[in-house]
Phi, psi and omega in degrees: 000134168296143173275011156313099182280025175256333177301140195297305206298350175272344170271136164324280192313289175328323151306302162323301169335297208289324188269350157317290191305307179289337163279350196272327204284289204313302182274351149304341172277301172320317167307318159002296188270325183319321197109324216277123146307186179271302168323326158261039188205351154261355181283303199297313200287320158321278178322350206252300144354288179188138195287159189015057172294154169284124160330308184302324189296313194296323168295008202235310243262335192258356179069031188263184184224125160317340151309322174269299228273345192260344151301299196301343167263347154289330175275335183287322174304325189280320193282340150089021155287342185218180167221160168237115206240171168264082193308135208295308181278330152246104160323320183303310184287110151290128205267131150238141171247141164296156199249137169302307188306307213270349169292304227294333203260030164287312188296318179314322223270320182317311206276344197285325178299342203275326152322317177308305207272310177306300138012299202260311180094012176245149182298143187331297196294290178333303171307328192244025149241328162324267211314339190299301216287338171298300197287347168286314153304329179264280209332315194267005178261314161269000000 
């Protein structure tokens, strides 16, 4: 490695960039028989979680803006994953709930981290000190 701080191989972000763009390869195939984009495949993963979550909730939860997350909930809606309701105490908040199909594609769903993880070719310990130093990083970022 150079000692050039200016050199692309000394950047932090170019790295992140590259291993984003190359797990986004990855999980785009995988996703392939799911139907899913990756943007719907963190949404299901929320919803799988917990039922008639709030819009405002699910962006807060996925770091979306309602502007990117309601077209993404619409094509989920059309495709017949989700429903979007108005909540009976406040109308401003919209509710989304799974879909029997979008329950259903949980069970499908189970094998893609493990798929992943095989994937990536890195080892048990590697992996829990990534997630250790990622989620320390987004904590300290927000």
């Amino acid at each position: 490695m150079k000692n050039d701080i200016l050199s692309l191989e000394n950047q932090l972000c170019f790295k992140l960039y590259t291993a984003e763009k190359e797990i986004m390869k990855i999980y785009r195939t995988l996703l392939e028989d799911l139907g899913v984009t990756y943007p719907q495949y963190l949404a299901l993963l929320v919803l799988w979680e917990e039922q008639d979550i709030s819009v405002k909730k699910l962006g807060e939860k996925l770091f979306l803006d309602s502007g990117t997350l309601t077209p993404m909930l619409k094509r989920m809606e059309v495709n017949g994953l989700i429903t979007r309701k108005r909540s009976i105490e406040d109308e401003r908040v919209v509710l989304i709930a799974l879909t029997e199909k979008g329950e259903g594609l949980q069970q499908e769903a189970t094998c893609i981290p493990k798929q992943l993880v095989e994937k990536l070719m890195l080892n048990e310990s590697d992996l829990i000190q990534l997630n250790n130093i990622l989620s320390t990083l987004v904590g300290k970022l927000h």
